[in-house]
Structures are given as structure tokens and as C-alpha cells.
N, C-alpha and C positions, 0 to 999 in steps of 0.2 A: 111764539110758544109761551103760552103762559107761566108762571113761578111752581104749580100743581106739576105740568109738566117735563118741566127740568128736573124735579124731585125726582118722578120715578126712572128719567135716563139718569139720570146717578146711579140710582139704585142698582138699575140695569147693568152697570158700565161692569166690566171684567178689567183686568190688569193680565197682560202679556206675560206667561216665564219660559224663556228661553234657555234651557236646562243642558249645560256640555258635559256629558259623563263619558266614561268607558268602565266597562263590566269590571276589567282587572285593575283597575285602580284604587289603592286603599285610602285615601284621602278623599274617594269621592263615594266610598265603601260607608267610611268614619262619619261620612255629612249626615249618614241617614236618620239618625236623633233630631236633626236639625229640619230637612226637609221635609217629615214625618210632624213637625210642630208650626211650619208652613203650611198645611197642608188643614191641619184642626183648627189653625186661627183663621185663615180664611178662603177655607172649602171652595167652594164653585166662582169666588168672585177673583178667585187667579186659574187662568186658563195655560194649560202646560204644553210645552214644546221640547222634546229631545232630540237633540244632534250630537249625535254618536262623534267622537274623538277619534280614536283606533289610533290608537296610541304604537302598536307595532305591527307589522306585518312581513309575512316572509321575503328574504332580501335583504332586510334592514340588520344593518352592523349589529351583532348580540349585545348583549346587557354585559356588563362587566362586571355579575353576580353568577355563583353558581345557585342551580334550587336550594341549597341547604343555606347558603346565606340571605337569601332573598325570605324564607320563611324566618330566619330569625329576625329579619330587620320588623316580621309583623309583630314581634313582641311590644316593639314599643305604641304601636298603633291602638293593641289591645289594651293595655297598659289606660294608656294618657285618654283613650277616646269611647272604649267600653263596648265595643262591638264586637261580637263572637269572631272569631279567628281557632281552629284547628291545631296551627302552625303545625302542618307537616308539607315536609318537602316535597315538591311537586317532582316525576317520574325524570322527567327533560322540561330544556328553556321551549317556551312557547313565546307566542304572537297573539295579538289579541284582537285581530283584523277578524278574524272569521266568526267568532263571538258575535262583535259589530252587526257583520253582514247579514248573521240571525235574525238580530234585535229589528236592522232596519226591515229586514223579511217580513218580521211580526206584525210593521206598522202598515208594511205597504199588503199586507194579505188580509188583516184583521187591524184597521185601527183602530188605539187604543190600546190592544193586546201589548204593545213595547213594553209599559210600562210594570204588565206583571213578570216578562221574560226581564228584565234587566234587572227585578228583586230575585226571581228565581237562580238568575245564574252569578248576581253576586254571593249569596248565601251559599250556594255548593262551591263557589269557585274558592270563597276563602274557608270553608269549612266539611273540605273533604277532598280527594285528589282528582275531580275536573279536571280537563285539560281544556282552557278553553277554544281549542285551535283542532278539534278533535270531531268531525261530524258526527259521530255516534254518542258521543259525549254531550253535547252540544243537544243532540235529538232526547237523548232522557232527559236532562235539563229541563227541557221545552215541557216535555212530559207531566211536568210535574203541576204545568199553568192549566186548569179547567176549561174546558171549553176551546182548547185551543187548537188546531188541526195542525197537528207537527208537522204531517208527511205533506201540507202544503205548501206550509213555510222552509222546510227544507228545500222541497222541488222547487223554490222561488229563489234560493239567494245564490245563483247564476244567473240568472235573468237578466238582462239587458237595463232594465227596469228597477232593479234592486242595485244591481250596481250601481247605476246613475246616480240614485238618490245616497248611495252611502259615500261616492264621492263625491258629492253636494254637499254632506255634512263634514268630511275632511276637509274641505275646502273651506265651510264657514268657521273650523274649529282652528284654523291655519290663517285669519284675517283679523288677526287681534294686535297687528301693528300700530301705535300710535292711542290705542285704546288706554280709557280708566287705568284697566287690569294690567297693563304691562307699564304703567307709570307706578303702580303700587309692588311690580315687583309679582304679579299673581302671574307671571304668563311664562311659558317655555321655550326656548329654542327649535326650531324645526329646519330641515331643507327649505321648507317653502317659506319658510318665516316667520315670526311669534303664533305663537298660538295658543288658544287657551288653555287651560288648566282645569281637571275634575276640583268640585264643581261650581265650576263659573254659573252664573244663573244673571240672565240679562233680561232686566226690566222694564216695560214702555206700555203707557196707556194710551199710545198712537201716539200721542205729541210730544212726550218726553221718554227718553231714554236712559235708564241708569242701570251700570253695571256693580254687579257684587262678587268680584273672579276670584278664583279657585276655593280653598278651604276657609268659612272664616267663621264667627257666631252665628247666631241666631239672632242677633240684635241688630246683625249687621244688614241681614234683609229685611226685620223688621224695621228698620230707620228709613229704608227706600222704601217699601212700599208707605209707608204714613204720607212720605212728602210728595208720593205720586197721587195718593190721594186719601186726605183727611179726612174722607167721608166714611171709606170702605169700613166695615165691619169687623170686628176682631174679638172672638170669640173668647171667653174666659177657659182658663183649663176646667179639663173635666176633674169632675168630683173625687173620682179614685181607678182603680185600673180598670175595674169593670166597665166605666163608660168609656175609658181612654181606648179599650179596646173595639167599641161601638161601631166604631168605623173601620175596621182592618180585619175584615173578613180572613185573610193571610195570616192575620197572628201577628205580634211584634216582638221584637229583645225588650232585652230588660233594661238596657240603657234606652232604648226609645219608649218604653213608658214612663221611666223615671223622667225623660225631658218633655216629656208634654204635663207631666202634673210639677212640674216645676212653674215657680209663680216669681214674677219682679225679675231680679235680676240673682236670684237664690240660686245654686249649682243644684244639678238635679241629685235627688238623694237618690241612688242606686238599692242602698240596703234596706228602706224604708220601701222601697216600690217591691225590689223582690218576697220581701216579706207577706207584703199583699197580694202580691201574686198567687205566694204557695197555700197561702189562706183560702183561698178563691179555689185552686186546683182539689184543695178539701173538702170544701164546700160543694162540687163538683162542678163545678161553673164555669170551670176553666180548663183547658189541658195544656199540660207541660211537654214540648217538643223537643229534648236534647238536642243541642246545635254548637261543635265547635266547645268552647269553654261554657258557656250560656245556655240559654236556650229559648225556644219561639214561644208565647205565649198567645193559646189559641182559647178564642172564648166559643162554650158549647156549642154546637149546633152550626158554627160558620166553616162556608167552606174557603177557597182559596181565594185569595184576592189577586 
């Protein structure tokens, strides 16, 4: 193969992310500023992979929270990390398996589809009284993703076939023994044994493998992807929210725009972005989406992502 040749399989090359979330998880809730600035620095040349957690399910010992402490402990999530939270007490304790079983539905019916169900049902789940463990709950949720055929994905997550594949991802979310992430202290206890943590994101361009588990910057995936490959491209932030919203047909928070026009190693200025924001919704360019403390910021004309 010639040197011409090689160029353009570089260019070609994709980098692997291996994405561990659960819908009810607010550390994996909290990442999306992060993953959201993954996602504009370099678009199509990381190829994404989610494996559902399911962090509870019915059977399993209760939490030793009740709903009204479990919503205040999201204060401080909202607080330190800038994403819309509600914080109102959810009706009774839930489980977060059936969520899961949705999500996997989504993939295994429509894939692809996962990844707008797991923005839709964190965003109700932490910013309105969801239950995530609720099939009618569950089905407005879905509702709310375009193009998406609820009453199939419902009809799907008993299937033999749905289950399989969701404990396929329990089972790879449960194999973090001995791993990066449980040497750094990023991984949990399980029956089955360490397991990862929202959201681990494990990286490999076929020949090397590098893990980034559970909650951590943005610097921190960007330092693995460089050394996985110094080639890849990495897009400079956009100009101001109008472009940042360019790609988010769904709309974003207001802490996920402030962290994609954030530049170097600068904290993202929150007040600086919402300002532009509300500039832009006067302008008419934009509309403002109430959500939780915050709210969605949707630029004209786009629909759901």
C-alpha cells in the first residue's frame, strides 16, 4: 500500500466508545456537558456503543433512602454540576431495570433510537415525577422521541430477545474486575462482582484499549483519545450558541452549551452562555424550553433529536 493510501485509512479510521450508563443515574445524568463536548469535537470519527447498567431491579434489597431524601441529595448534583434537576420527590422507591429494558427495546427495534430514549428519559426522569419502573410512564417518555414506534418497543421488551441482550449488557456492566476503573477506585460492588460505574466510557481503536470509568472531566477523555490517535481531528468550539446548537436538533441545557464554547482548559461560563441564549430566543432564533431549574434550549425550526 502506498504512503497516499495509508492517509486516507487514517482518515477513515473511527475510534470505538463503549458507553456504561443507566437512565436513573445522576452522575451519569451530570456527564452530559461532557459527553455532549465529545460528541462536537469529534463527531462521526468516534463510533458509539451503550450497555445499559440497570443498576436496580425488583427483588433487590431497597436503597436506604427514602424519595424525599434521595431528591435532596440532587441538590448537590445541581449545584456542583449545572444540570436541570426538578428535585421533587418521587411518589415510591423504584427500580431502574425496566427503564433499561426500554432503552435496550429501542436498540434492538429501531437502532440507533437508544440514544434519543436514554436523553428523553433522563430529562423527565430527573425533572418531573417519572417513575422509571412504570410501563405507562415509560411509554409517554418514549413518546416524546420522533419517529419512534412506542407500541413496538413496548411490545418488544419481554421478548426473549430483549432480554437477552439486556442481560448481555448486565453482565458486561458486572466484568470490571481487575480493570483501569476499579484500580482508580471508579467501579462499584455488585453480587456478581465489580462493576462499572455511570459513565465509564471504554476506548479502543481495535488494537488498544483505554478505559475512562465512571464520572470524570472532559480532559480526561480527551487525553485518551489523542494517544489513541494523534491523527484524529478535533474540532475547535463553535463560535457561540447559535452554532453550538447546530447539531442538537433536541435542544440543549444551559450548562451543555456553556461546556462546548468553553475553550483550553477555562470552566465553562454558565452566565455568559445563558445570556446568549436569551438574546437569541429574542431574536427569535431560539426557543426556551422550561425544564426542572433550567431549561432546553431549542434552535428554530429543529425537531427532536
Amino acid at each position: 500500500m502506498g504512503k497516499k493510501d495509508g492517509k486516507k485509512d487514517r482518515e477513515r479510521r473511527t475510534i470505538q466508545a463503549t458507553f456504561f450508563i443507566d437512565p436513573v443515574c445522576p452522575w451519569g445524568y451530570s456527564a452530559s456537558p461532557a459527553m455532549r463536548g465529545l460528541e462536537w469535537r469529534y463527531r462521526d470519527q468516534l463510533t458509539w456503543e451503550m450497555v445499559l447498567i440497570g443498576l436496580s431491579r425488583p427483588g433487590d434489597p431497597p436503597l436506604p433512602f427514602t424519595p424525599t431524601q434521595l431528591a435532596a441529595m440532587m441538590v448537590q448534583f445541581r449545584d456542583r454540576f449545572g444540570m436541570p434537576f426538578a428535585l421533587e420527590p418521587k411518589a415510591r422507591p423504584y427500580t431502574s431495570s425496566r427503564a433499561c429494558e426500554a432503552i435496550v427495546a429501542c436498540r434492538e427495534v429501531s437502532p440507533g433510537s437508544e440514544w434519543k430514549a436514554l436523553r428523553a428519559l433522563q430529562l423527565l426522569f430527573f425533572n418531573t415525577p417519572l417513575l422509571p419502573d412504570e410501563d405507562e410512564q415509560i411509554a409517554s417518555a418514549l413518546g416524546t422521541v420522533e419517529g419512534l414506534d412506542v407500541n413496538a418497543v413496548m411490545a418488544a421488551i419481554d421478548t426473549k430477545r430483549v432480554q437477552a441482550a439486556y442481560e448481555g449488557d448486565r453482565k458486561r456492566s458486572r466484568s470490571a474486575a481487575g480493570s483501569p476503573s476499579e484500580l482508580q477506585g471508579k467501579t462499584a460492588d455488585s453480587p456478581e462482582g465489580p462493576r462499572y460505574t455511570a459513565p465509564t466510557v471504554i476506548f479502543s481503536d481495535g488494537s488498544t484499549t483505554l478505559q475512562v470509568g465512571g464520572f470524570q472531566p472532559i480532559d480526561a477523555y480527551d487525553a485518551v483519545i489523542a494517544n489513541l490517535d494523534p491523527s484524529i481531528r478535533r474540532f475547535d468550539p463553535p463560535s457561540g450558541p447559535a452554532e453550538a446548537l447546530s447539531l442538537y436538533a433536541g435542544g440543549l441545557t444551559t450548562q451543555e452549551v456553556a461546556a462546548l464554547l468553553a475553550t483550553g482548559v477555562e470552566k465553562p461560563d454558565r452566565a455568559a452562555a445563558e445570556k446568549s441564549l436569551i438574546e437569541l430566543v429574542g431574536e427569535g432564533r431560539v426557543n426556551r424550553v422550561a425544564l426542572g431549574n433550567d431549561a432546553l434550549w431549542i434552535a428554530r425550526g429543529k425537531g427532536a433529536s
